[in-house]
C-alpha positions as CSV (number, residue, x, y, z in Angstrom):
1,X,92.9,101.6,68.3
2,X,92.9,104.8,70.1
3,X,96.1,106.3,71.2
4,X,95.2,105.6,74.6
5,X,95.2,102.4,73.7
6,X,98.6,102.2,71.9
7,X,100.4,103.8,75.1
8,X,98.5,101.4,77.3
9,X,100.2,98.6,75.5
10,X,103.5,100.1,75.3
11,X,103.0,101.3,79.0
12,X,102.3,97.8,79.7
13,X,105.0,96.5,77.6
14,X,107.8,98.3,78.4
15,X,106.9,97.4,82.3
16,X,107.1,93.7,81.0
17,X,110.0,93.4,79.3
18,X,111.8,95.1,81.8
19,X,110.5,93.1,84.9
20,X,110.8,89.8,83.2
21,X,113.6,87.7,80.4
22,X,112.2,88.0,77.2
23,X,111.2,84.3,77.3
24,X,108.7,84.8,80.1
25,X,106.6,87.7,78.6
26,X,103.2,86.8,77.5
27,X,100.7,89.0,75.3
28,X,98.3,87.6,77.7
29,X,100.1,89.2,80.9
30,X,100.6,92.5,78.5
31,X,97.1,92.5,77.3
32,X,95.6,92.1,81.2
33,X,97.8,94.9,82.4
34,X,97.1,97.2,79.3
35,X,93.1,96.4,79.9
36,X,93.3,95.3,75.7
37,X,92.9,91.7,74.4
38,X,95.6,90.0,73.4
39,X,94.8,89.6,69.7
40,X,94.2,93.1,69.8
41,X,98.2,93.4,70.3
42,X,98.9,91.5,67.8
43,X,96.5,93.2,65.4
44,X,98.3,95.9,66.0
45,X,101.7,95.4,66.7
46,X,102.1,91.4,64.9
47,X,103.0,89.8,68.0
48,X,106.0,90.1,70.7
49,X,108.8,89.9,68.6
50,X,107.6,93.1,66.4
51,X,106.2,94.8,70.4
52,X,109.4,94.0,71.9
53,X,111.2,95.7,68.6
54,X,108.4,99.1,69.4
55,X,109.9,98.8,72.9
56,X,113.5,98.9,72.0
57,X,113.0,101.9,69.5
58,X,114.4,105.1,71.1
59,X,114.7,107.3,68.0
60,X,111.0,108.9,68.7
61,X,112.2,110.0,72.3
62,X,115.5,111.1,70.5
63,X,113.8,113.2,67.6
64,X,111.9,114.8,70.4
65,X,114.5,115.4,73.0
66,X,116.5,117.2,70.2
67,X,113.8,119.3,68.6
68,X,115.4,122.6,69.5
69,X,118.5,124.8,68.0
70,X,121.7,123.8,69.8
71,X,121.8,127.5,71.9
72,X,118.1,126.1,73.5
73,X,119.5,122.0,73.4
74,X,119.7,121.6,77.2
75,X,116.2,123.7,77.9
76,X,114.5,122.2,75.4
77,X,115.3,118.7,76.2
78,X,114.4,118.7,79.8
79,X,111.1,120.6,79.1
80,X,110.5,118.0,76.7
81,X,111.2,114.9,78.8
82,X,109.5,117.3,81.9
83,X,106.4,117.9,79.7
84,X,106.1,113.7,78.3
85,X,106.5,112.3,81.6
86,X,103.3,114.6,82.7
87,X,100.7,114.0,79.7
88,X,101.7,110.2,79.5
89,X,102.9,109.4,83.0
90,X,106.0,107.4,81.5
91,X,109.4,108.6,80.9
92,X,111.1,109.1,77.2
93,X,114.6,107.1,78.4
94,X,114.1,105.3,81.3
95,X,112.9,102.1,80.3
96,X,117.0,101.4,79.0
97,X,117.8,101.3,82.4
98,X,116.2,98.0,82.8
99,X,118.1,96.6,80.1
100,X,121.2,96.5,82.8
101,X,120.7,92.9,83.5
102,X,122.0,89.7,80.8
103,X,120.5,88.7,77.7
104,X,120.1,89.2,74.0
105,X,116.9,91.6,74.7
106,X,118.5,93.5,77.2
107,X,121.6,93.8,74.6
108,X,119.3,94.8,71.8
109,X,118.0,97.7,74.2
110,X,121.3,98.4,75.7
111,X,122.5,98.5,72.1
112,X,119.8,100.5,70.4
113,X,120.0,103.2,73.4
114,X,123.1,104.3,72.3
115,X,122.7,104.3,68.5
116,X,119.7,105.8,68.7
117,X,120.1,108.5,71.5
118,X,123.7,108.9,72.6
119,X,125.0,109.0,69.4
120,X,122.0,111.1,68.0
121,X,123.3,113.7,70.9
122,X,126.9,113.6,69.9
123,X,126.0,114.0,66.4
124,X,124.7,117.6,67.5
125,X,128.3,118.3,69.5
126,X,131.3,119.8,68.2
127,X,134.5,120.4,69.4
128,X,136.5,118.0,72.0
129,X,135.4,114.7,73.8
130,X,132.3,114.6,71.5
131,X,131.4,110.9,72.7
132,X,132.2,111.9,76.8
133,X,130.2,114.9,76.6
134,X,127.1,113.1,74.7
135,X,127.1,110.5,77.0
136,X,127.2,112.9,79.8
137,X,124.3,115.1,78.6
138,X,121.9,111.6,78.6
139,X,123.5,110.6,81.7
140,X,121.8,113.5,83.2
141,X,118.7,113.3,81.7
142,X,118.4,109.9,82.5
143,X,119.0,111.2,86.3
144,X,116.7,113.7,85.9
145,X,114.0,111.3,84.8
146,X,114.9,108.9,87.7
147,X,114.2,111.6,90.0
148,X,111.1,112.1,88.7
149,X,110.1,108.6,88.5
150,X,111.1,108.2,92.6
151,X,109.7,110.6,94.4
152,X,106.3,111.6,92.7
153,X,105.5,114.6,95.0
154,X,108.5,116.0,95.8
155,X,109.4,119.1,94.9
156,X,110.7,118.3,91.8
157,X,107.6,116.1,90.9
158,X,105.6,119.8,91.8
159,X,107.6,121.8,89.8
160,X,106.7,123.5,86.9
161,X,109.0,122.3,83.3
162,X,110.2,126.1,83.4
163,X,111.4,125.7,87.0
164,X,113.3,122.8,86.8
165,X,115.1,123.6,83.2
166,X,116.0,127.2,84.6
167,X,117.8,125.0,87.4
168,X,118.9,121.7,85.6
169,X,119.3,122.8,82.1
170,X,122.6,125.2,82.2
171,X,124.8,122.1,83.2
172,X,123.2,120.3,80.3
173,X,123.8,123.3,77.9
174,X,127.1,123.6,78.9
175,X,128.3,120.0,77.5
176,X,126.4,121.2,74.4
177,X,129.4,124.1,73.7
């Protein structure tokens, strides 16, 4: 499968599972809105359980967001979450904000969010209120990414990644020292 392909599916399924309860996802409603077949899923990712699982991994969009010495944290991570929303047209965090509502899926994604992300941030953090400030610095790029995701040409939609991390960055960097 072509890496197209893969990001169609995840595209697709990372819509699904955060429109719908676990239990009403199909591969059959993934695979139409990926333009795949549905046993072309599960050659590839097993079935829903083991898509669902893909879905609720953050520690890709984690690795990359934190790519970057600590003195160029805050720059680096909006660039990066800038620079993936505009070569894949999805965002590195903002499917967790679908897993507000009840259930064990939306628990598992709730729950893997912070393990994987948050805490990956404050494990980069010294000093006081570690866990506040960590939470603080995704909070923002969460924001930032909801911006994004609203108005798609605004003026931050039409900005370059430079632009925006010259403007947003510094109150990112500064919950970094």
């Amino acid at each position: 499968m072509t890496d197209a392909g893969r990001m169609a599916i995840l595209k697709a399924a990372r819509r699904a599972f955060a429109r719908q309860p676990y239990a009403a996802v199909t591969l059959r409603g993934i695979a139409k809105d990926a333009g795949v077949s549905a046993s072309l899923i599960v050659k590839h990712f097993s079935g829903k359980e083991a898509l669902f699982d893909r879905v609720a991994d953050f520690s890709d969009a984690a690795t990359l967001l934190l790519d970057a010495p600590d003195g160029e944290l805050g720059r680096h991570a909006v660039e990066t979450l800038i620079r993936w929303r505009q070569e894949t047209g999805t965002d590195l965090l903002l499917r967790v904000i679908f897993a507000i509502g009840v259930g064990d899926e939306r628990a598992l994604l709730r729950r893997r969010f912070h393990d994987q992300v948050i805490e990956a941030f404050a494990s980069r953090l010294t000093g006081d209120d570690i866990a506040v400030r960590a939470e603080l610095i995704v909070a923002q790029l969460l924001g930032l990414g909801a911006a994004m995701a609203v108005d798609k040409e605004g003026p931050t939609a039409s900005a370059t990644p430079a632009k925006i991390a010259d403007l947003y960055a510094p109150g990112i960097q500064a919950l970094v020292h």
